[in-house]
Chimera marker file (.cmm) of the C-alpha trace (Angstrom):
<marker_set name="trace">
<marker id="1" x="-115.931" y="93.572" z="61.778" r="1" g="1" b="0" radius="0.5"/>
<marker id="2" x="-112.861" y="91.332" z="61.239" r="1" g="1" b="0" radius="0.5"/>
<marker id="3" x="-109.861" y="91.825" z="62.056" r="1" g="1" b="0" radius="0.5"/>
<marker id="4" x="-106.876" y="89.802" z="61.257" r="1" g="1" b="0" radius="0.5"/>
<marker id="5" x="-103.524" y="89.427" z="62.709" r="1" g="1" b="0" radius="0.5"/>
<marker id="6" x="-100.283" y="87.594" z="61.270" r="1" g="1" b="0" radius="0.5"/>
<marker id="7" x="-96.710" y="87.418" z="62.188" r="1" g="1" b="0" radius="0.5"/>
<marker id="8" x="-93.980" y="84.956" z="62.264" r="1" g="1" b="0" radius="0.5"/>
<marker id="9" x="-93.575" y="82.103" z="65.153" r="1" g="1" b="0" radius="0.5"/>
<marker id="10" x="-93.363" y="83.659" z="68.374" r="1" g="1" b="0" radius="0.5"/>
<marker id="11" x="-94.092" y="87.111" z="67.599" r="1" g="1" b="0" radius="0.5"/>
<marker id="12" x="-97.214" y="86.656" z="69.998" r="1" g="1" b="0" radius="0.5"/>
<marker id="13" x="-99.436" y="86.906" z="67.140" r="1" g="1" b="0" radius="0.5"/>
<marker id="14" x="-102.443" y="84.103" z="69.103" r="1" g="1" b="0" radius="0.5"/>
<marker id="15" x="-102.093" y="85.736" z="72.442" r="1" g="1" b="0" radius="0.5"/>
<marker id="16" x="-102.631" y="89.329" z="71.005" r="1" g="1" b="0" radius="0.5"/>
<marker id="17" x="-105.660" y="87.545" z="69.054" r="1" g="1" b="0" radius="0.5"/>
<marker id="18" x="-106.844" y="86.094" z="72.316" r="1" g="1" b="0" radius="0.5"/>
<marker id="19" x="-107.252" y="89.122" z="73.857" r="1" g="1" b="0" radius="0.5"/>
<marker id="20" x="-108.677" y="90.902" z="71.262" r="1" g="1" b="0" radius="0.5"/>
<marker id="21" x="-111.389" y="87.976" z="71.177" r="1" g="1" b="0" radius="0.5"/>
<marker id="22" x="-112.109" y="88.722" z="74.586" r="1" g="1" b="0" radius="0.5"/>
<marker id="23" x="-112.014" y="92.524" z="75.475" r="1" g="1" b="0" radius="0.5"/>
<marker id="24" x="-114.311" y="92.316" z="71.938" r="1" g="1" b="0" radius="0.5"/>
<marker id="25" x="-116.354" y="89.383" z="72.572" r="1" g="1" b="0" radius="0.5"/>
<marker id="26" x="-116.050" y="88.041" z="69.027" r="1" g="1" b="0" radius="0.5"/>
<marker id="27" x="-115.034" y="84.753" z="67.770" r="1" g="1" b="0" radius="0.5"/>
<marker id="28" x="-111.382" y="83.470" z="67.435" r="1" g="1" b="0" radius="0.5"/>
<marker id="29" x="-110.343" y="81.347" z="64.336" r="1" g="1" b="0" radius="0.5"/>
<marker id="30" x="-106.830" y="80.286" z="64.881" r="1" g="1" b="0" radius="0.5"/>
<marker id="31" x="-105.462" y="78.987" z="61.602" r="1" g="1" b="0" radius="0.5"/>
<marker id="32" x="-102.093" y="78.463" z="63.612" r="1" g="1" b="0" radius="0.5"/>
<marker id="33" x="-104.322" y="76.212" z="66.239" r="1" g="1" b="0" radius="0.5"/>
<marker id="34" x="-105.356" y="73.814" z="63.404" r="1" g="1" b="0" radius="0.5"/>
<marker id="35" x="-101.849" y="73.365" z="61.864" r="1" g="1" b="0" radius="0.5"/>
<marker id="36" x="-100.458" y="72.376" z="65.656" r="1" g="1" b="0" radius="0.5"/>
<marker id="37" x="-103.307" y="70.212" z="66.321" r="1" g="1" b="0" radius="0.5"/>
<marker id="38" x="-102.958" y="68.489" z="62.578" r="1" g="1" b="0" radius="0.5"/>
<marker id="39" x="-99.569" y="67.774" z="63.184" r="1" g="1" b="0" radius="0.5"/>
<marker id="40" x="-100.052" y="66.157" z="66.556" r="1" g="1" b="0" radius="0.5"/>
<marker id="41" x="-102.685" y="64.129" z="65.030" r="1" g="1" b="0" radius="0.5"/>
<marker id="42" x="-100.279" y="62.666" z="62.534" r="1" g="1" b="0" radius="0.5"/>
<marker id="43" x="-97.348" y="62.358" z="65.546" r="1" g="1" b="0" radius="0.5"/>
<marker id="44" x="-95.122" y="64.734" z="63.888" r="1" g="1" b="0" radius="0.5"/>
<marker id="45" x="-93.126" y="68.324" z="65.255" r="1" g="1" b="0" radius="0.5"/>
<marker id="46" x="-93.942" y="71.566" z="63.676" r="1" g="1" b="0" radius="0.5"/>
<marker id="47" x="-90.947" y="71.112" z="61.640" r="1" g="1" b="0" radius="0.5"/>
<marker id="48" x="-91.676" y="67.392" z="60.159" r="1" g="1" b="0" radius="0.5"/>
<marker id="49" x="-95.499" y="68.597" z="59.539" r="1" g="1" b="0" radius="0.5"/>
<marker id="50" x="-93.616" y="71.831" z="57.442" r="1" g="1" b="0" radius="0.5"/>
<marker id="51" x="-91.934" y="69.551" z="55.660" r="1" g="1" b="0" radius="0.5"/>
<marker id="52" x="-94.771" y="66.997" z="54.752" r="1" g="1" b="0" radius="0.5"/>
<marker id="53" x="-96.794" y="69.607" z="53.904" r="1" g="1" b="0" radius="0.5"/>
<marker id="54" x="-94.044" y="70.708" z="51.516" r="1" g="1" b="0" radius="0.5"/>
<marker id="55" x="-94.616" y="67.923" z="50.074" r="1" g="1" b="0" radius="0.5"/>
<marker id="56" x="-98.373" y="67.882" z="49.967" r="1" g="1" b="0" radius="0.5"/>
<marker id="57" x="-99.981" y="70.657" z="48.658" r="1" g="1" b="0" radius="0.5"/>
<marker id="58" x="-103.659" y="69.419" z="49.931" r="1" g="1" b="0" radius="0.5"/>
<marker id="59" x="-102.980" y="70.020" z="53.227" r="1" g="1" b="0" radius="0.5"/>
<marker id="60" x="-101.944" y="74.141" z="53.176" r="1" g="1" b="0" radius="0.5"/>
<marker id="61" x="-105.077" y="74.268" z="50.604" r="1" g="1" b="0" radius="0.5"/>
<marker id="62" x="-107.185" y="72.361" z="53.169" r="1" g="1" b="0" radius="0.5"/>
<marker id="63" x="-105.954" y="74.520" z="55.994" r="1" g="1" b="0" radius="0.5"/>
<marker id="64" x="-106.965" y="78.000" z="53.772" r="1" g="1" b="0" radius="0.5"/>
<marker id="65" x="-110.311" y="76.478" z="52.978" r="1" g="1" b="0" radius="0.5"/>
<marker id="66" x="-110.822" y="76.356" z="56.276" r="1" g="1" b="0" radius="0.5"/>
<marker id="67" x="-109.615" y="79.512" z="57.263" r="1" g="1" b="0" radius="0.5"/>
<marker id="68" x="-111.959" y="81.440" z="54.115" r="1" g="1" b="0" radius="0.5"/>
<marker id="69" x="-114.899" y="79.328" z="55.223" r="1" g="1" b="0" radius="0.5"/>
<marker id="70" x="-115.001" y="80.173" z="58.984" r="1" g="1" b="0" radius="0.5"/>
<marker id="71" x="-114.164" y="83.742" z="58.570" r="1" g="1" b="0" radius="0.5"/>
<marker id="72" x="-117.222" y="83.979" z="55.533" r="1" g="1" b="0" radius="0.5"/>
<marker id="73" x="-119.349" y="82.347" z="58.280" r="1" g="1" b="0" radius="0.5"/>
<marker id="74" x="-118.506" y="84.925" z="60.662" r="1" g="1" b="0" radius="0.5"/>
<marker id="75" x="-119.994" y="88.579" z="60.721" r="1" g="1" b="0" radius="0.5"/>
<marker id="76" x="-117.400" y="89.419" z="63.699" r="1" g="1" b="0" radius="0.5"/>
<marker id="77" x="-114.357" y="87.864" z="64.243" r="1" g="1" b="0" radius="0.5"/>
<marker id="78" x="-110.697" y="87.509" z="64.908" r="1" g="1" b="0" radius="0.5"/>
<marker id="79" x="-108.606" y="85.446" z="62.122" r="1" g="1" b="0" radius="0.5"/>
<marker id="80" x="-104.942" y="84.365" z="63.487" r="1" g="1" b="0" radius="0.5"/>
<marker id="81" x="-102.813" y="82.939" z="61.041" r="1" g="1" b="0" radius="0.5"/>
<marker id="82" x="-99.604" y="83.648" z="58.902" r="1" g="1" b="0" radius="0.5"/>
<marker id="83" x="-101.612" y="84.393" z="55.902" r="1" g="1" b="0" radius="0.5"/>
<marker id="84" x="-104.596" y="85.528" z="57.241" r="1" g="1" b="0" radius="0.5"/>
<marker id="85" x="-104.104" y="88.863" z="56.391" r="1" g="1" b="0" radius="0.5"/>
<marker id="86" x="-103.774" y="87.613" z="52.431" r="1" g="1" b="0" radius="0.5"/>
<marker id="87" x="-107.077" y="85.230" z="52.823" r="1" g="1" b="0" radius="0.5"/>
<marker id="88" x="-109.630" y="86.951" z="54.462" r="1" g="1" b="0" radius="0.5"/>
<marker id="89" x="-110.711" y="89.807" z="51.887" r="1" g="1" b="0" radius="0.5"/>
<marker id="90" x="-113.373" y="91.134" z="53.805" r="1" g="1" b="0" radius="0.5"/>
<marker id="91" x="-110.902" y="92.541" z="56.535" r="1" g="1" b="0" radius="0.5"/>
<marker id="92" x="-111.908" y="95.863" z="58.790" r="1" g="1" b="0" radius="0.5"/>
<marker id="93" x="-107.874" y="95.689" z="60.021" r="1" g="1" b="0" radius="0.5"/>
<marker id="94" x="-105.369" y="93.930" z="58.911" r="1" g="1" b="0" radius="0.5"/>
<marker id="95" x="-102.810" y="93.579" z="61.776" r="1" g="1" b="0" radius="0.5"/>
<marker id="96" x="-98.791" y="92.302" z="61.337" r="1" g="1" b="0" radius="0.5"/>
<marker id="97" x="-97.100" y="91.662" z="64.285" r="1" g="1" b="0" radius="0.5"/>
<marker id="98" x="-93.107" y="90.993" z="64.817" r="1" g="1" b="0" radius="0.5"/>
<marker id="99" x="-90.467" y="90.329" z="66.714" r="1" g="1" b="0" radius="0.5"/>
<marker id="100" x="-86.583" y="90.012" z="66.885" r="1" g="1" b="0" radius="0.5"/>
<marker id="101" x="-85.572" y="86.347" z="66.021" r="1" g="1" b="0" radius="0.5"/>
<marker id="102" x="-84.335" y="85.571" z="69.191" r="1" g="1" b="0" radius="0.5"/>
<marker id="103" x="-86.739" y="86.949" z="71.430" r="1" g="1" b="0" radius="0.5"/>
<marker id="104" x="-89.363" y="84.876" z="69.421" r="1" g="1" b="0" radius="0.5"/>
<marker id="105" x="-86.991" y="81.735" z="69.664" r="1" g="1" b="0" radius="0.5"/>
<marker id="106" x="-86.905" y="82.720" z="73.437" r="1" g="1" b="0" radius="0.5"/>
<marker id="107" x="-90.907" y="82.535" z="73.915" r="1" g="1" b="0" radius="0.5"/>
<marker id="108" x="-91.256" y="79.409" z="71.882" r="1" g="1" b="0" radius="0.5"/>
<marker id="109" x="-88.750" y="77.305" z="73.783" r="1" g="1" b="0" radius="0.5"/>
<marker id="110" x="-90.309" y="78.726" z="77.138" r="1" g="1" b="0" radius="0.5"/>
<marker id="111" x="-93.805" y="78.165" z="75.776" r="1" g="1" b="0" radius="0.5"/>
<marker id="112" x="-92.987" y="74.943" z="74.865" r="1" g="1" b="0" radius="0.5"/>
<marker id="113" x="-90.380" y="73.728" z="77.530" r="1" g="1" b="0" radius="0.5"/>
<marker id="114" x="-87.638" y="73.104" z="74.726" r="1" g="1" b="0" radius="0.5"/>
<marker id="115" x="-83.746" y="74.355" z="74.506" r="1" g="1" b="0" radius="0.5"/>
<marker id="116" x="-83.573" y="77.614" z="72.362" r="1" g="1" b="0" radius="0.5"/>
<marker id="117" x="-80.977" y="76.240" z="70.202" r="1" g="1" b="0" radius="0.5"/>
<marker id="118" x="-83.375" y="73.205" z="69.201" r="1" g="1" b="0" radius="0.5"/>
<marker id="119" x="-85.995" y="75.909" z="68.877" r="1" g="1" b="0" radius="0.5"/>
<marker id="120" x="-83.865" y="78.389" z="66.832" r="1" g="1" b="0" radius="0.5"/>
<marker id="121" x="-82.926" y="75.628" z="63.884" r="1" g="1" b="0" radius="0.5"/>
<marker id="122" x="-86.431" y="74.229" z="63.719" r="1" g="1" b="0" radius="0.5"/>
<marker id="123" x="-88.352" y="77.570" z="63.770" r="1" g="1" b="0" radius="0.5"/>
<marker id="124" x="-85.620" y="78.924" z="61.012" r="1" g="1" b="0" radius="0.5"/>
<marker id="125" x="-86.632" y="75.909" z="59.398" r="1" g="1" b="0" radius="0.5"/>
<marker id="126" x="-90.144" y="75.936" z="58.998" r="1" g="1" b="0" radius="0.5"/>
<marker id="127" x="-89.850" y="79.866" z="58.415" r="1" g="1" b="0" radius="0.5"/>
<marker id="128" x="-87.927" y="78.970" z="55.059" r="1" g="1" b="0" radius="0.5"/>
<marker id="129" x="-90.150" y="75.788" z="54.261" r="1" g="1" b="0" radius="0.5"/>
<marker id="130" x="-93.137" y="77.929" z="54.750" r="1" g="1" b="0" radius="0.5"/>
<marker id="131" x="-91.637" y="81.237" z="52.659" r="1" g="1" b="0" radius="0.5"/>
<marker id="132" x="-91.054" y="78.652" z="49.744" r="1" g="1" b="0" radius="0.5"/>
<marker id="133" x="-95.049" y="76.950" z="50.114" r="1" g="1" b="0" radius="0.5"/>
<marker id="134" x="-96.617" y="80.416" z="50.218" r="1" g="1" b="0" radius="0.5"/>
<marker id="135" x="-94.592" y="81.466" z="47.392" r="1" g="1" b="0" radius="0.5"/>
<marker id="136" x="-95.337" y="78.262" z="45.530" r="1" g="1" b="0" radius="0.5"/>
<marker id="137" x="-98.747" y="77.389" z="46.188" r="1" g="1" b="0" radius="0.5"/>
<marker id="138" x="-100.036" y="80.885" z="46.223" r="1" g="1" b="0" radius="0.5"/>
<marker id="139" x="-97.759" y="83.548" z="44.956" r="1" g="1" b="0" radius="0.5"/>
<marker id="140" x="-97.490" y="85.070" z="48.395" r="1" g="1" b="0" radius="0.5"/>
<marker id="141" x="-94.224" y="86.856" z="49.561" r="1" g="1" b="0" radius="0.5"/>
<marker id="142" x="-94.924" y="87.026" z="53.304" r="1" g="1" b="0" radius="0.5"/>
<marker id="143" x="-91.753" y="89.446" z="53.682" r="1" g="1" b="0" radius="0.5"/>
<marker id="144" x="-94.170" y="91.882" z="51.952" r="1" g="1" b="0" radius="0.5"/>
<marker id="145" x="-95.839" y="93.453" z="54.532" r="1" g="1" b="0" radius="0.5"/>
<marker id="146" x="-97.741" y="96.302" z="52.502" r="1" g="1" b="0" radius="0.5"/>
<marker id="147" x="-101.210" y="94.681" z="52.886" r="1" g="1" b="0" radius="0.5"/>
<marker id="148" x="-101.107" y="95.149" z="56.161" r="1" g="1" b="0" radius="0.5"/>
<marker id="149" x="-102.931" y="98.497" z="57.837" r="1" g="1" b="0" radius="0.5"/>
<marker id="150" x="-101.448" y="98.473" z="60.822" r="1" g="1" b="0" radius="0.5"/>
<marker id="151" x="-97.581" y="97.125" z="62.015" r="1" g="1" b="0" radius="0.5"/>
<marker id="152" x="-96.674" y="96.204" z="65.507" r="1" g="1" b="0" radius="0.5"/>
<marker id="153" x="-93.257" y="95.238" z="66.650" r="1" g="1" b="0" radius="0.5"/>
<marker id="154" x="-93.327" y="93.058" z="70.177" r="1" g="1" b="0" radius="0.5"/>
<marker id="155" x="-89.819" y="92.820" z="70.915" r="1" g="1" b="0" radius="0.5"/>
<marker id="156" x="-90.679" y="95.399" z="73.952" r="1" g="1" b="0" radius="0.5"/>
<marker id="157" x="-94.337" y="95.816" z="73.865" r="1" g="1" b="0" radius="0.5"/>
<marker id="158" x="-96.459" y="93.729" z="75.882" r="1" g="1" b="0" radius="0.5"/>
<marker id="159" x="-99.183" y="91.528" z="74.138" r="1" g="1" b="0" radius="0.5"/>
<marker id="160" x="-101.978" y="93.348" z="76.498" r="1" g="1" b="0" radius="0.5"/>
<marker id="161" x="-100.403" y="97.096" z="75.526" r="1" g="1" b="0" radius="0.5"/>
<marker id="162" x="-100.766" y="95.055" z="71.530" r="1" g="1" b="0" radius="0.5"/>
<marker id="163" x="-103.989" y="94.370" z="71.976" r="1" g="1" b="0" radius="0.5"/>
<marker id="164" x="-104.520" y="98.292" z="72.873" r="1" g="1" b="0" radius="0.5"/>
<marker id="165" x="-103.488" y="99.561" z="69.997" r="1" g="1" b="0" radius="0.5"/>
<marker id="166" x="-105.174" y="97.144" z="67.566" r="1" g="1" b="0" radius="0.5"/>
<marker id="167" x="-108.421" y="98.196" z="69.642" r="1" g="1" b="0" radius="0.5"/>
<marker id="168" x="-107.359" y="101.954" z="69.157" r="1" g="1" b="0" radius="0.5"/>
<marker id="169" x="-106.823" y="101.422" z="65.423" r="1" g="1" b="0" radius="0.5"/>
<marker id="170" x="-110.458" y="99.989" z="65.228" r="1" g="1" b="0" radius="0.5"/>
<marker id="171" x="-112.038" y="103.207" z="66.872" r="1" g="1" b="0" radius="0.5"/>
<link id1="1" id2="2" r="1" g="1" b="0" radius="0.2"/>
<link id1="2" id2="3" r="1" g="1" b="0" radius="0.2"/>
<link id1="3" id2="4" r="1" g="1" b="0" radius="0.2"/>
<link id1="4" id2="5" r="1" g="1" b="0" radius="0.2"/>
<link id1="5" id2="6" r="1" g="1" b="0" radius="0.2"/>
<link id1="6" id2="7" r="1" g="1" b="0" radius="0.2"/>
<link id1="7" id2="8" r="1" g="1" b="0" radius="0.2"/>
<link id1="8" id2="9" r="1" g="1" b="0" radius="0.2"/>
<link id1="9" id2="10" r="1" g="1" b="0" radius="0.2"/>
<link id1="10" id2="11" r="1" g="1" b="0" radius="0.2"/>
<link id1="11" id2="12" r="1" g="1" b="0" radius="0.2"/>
<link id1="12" id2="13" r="1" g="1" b="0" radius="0.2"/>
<link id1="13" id2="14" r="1" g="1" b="0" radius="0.2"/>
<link id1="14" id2="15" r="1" g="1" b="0" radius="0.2"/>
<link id1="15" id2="16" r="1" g="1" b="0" radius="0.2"/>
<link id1="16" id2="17" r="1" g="1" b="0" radius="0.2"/>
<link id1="17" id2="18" r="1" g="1" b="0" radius="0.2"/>
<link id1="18" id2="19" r="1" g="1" b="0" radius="0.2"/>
<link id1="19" id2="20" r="1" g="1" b="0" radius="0.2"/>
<link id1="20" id2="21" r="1" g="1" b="0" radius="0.2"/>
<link id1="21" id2="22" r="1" g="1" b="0" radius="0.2"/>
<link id1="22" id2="23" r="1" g="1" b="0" radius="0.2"/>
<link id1="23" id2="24" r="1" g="1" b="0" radius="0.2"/>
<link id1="24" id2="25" r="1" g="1" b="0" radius="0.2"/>
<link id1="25" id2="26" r="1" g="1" b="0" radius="0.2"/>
<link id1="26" id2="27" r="1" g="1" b="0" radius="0.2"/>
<link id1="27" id2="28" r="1" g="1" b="0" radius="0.2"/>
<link id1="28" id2="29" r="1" g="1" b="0" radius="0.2"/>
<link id1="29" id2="30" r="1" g="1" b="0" radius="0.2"/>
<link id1="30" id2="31" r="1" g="1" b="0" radius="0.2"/>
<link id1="31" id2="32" r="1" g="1" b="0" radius="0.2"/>
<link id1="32" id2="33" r="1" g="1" b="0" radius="0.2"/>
<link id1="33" id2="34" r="1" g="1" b="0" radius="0.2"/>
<link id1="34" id2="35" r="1" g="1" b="0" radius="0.2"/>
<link id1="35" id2="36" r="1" g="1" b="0" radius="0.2"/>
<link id1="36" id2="37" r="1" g="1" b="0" radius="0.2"/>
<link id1="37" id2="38" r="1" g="1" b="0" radius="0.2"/>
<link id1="38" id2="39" r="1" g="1" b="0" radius="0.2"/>
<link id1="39" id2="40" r="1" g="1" b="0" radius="0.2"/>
<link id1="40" id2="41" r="1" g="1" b="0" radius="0.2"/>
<link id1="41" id2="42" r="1" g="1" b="0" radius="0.2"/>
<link id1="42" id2="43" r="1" g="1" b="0" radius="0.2"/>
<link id1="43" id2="44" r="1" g="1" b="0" radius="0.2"/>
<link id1="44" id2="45" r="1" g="1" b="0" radius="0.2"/>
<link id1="45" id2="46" r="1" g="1" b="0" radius="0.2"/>
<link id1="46" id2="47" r="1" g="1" b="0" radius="0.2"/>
<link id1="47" id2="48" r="1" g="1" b="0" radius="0.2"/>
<link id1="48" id2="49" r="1" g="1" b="0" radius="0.2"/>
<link id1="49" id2="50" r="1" g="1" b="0" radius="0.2"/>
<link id1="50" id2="51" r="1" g="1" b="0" radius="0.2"/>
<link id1="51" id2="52" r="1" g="1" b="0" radius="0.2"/>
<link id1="52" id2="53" r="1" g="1" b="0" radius="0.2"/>
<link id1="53" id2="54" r="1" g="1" b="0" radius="0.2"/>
<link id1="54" id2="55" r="1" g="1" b="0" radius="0.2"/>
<link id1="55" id2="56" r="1" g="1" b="0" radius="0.2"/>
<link id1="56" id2="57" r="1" g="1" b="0" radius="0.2"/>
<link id1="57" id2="58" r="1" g="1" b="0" radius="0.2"/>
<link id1="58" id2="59" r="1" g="1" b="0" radius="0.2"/>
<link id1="59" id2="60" r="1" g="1" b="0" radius="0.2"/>
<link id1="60" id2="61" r="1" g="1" b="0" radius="0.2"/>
<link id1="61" id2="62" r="1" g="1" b="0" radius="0.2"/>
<link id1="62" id2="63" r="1" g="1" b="0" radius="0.2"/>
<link id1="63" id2="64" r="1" g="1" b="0" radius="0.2"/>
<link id1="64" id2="65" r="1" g="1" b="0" radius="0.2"/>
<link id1="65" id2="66" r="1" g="1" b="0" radius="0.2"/>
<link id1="66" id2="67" r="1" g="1" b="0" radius="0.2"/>
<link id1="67" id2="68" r="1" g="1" b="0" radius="0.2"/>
<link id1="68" id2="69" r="1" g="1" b="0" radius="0.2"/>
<link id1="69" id2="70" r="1" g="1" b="0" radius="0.2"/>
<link id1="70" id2="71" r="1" g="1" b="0" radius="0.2"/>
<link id1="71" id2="72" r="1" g="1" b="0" radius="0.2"/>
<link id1="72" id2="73" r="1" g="1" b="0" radius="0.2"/>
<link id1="73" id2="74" r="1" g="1" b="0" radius="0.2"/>
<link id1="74" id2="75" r="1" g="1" b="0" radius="0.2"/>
<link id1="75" id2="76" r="1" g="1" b="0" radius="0.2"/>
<link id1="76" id2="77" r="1" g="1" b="0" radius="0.2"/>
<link id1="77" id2="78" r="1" g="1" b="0" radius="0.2"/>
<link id1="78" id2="79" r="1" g="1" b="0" radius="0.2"/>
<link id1="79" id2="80" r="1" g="1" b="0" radius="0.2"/>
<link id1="80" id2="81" r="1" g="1" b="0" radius="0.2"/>
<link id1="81" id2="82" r="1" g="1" b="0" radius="0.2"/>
<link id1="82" id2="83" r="1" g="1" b="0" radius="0.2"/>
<link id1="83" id2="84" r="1" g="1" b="0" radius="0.2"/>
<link id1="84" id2="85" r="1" g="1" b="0" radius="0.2"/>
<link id1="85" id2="86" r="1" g="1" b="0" radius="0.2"/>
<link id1="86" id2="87" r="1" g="1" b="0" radius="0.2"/>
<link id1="87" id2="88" r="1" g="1" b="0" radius="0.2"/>
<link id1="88" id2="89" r="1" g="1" b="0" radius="0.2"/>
<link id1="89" id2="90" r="1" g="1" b="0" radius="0.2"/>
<link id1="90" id2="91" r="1" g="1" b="0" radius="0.2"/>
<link id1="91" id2="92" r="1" g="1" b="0" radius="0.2"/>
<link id1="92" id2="93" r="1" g="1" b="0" radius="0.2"/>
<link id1="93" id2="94" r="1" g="1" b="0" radius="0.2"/>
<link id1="94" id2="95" r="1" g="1" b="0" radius="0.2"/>
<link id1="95" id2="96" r="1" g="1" b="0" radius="0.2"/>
<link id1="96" id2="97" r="1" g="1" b="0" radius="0.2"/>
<link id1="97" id2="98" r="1" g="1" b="0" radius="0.2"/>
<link id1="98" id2="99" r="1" g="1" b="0" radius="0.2"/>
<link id1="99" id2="100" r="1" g="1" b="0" radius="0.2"/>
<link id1="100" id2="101" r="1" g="1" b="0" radius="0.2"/>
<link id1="101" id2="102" r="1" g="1" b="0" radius="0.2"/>
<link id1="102" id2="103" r="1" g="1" b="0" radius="0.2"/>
<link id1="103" id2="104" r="1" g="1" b="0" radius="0.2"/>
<link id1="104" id2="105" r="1" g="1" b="0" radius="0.2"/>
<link id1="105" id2="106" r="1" g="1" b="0" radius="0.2"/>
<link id1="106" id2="107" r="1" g="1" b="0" radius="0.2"/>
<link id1="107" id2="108" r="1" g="1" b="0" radius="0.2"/>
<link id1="108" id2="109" r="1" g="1" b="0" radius="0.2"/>
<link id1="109" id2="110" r="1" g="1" b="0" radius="0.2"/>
<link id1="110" id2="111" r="1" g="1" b="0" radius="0.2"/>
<link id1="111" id2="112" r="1" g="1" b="0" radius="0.2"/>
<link id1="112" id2="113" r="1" g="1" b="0" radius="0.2"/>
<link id1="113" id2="114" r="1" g="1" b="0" radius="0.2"/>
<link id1="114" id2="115" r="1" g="1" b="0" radius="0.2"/>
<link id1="115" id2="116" r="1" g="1" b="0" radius="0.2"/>
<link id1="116" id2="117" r="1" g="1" b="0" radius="0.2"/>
<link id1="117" id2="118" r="1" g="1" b="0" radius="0.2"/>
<link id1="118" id2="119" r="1" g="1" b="0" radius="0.2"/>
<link id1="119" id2="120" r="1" g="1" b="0" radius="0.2"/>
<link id1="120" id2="121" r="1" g="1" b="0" radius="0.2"/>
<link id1="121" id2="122" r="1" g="1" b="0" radius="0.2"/>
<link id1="122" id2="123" r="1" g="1" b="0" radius="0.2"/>
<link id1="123" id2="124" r="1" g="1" b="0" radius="0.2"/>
<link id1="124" id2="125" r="1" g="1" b="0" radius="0.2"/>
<link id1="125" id2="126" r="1" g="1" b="0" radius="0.2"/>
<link id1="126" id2="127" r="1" g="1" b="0" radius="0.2"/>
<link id1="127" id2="128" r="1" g="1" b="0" radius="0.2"/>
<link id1="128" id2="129" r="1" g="1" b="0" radius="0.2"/>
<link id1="129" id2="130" r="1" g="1" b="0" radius="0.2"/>
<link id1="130" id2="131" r="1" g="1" b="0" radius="0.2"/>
<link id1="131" id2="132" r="1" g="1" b="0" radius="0.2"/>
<link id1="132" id2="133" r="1" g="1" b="0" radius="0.2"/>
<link id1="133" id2="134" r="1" g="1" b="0" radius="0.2"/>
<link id1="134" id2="135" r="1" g="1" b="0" radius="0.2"/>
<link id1="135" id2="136" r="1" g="1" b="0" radius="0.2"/>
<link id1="136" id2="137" r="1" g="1" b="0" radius="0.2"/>
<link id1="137" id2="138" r="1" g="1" b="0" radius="0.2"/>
<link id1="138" id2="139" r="1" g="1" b="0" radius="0.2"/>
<link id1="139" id2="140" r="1" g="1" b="0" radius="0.2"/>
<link id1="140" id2="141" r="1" g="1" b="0" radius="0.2"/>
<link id1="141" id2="142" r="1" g="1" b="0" radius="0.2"/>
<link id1="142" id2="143" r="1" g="1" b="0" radius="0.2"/>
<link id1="143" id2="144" r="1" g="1" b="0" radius="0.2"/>
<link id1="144" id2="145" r="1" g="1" b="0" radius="0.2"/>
<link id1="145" id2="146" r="1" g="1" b="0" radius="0.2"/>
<link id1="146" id2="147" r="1" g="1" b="0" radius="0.2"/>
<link id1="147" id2="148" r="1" g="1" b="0" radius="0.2"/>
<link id1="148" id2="149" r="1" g="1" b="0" radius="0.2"/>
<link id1="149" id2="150" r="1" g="1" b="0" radius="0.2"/>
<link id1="150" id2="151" r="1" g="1" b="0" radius="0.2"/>
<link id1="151" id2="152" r="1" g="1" b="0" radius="0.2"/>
<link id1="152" id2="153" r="1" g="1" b="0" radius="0.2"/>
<link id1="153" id2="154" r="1" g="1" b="0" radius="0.2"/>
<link id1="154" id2="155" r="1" g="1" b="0" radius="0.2"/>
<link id1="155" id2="156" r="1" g="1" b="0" radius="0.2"/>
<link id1="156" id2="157" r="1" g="1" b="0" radius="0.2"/>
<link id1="157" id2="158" r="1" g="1" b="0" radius="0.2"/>
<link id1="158" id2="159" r="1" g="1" b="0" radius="0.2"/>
<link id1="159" id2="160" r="1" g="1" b="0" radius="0.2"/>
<link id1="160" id2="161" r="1" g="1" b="0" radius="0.2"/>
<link id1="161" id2="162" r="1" g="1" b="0" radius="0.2"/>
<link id1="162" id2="163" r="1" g="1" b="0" radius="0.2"/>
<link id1="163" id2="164" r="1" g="1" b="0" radius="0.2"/>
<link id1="164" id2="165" r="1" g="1" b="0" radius="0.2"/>
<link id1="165" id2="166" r="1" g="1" b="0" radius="0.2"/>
<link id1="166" id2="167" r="1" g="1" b="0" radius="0.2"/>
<link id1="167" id2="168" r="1" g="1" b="0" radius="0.2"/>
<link id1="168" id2="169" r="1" g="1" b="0" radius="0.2"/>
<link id1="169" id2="170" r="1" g="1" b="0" radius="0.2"/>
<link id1="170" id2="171" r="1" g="1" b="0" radius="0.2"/>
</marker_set>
């Protein structure tokens, strides 16, 4: 069984995966993980590493390699990304999860110790850098959300009462 789960920054998207990956036992891949940890190897924000990777196409189709080959590897598991519901075809679930704009602005500058008005231009940034690379590279629209079989808006939900659902959906 895999089960994916996308959303936008901040929607809580790789906590609800986390716990998923636990209460199931099955393996995380964290597409969004890689992308963070690629752009601190190469010193740059979130927002610079958007932008290079604007302007190099390599590194989005490196990322989705990555993501395909782990999940093929994987019998069970949990894919987090923003187009993980789009990559891995052999999906049980394909989970989209949301949140108002400032609420998700809200977590990221608490997650990450940062002033929510640096956090709201960067993330509304990267959104529309990203948009245009899916769109580009791989004819994705991610405001379509009709791949998805099952919708979860976390403005008011908890991750944990998330996680319930998705788990509920799966029965």
């Amino acid at each position: 069984m895999k089960i994916t789960i996308s959303g936008p920054p901040g929607s809580g998207k790789t906590t609800v995966a986390k716990i998923l990956s636990e209460k199931l036992g099955i393996k995380l891949i964290s597409v969004g993980s890689v992308f963070r940890q690629l752009a601190t190897e190469k010193k740059m924000s979130l927002e610079e590493f958007s932008k290079f990777a604007e302007g190099n196409p390599e590194v989005d189709v490196m990322i989705d390699k990555m993501q395909k080959e782990m999940a093929e590897k994987e019998e069970k598991a949990i894919i987090e990304g923003r187009l993980s519901g789009w990559m891995v075809k052999d999906a049980k679930l394909r989970v989209y999860i949301f949140a108002d704009a400032e609420v998700r602005y809200g977590r990221i500058a608490k997650r990450e110790g940062r002033e929510i008005n640096e956090v709201r231009r960067e993330t509304k940034l990267r959104e529309e850098i990203e948009k245009r690379r899916y769109q580009k590279f791989y004819g994705i629209d991610v405001d379509d959300w009709k791949i998805y079989d099952l919708i979860v808006n976390s403005t008011r939900i908890s991750a944990e009462k998330i996680a319930e659902i998705i788990l509920k959906a799966v029965e």
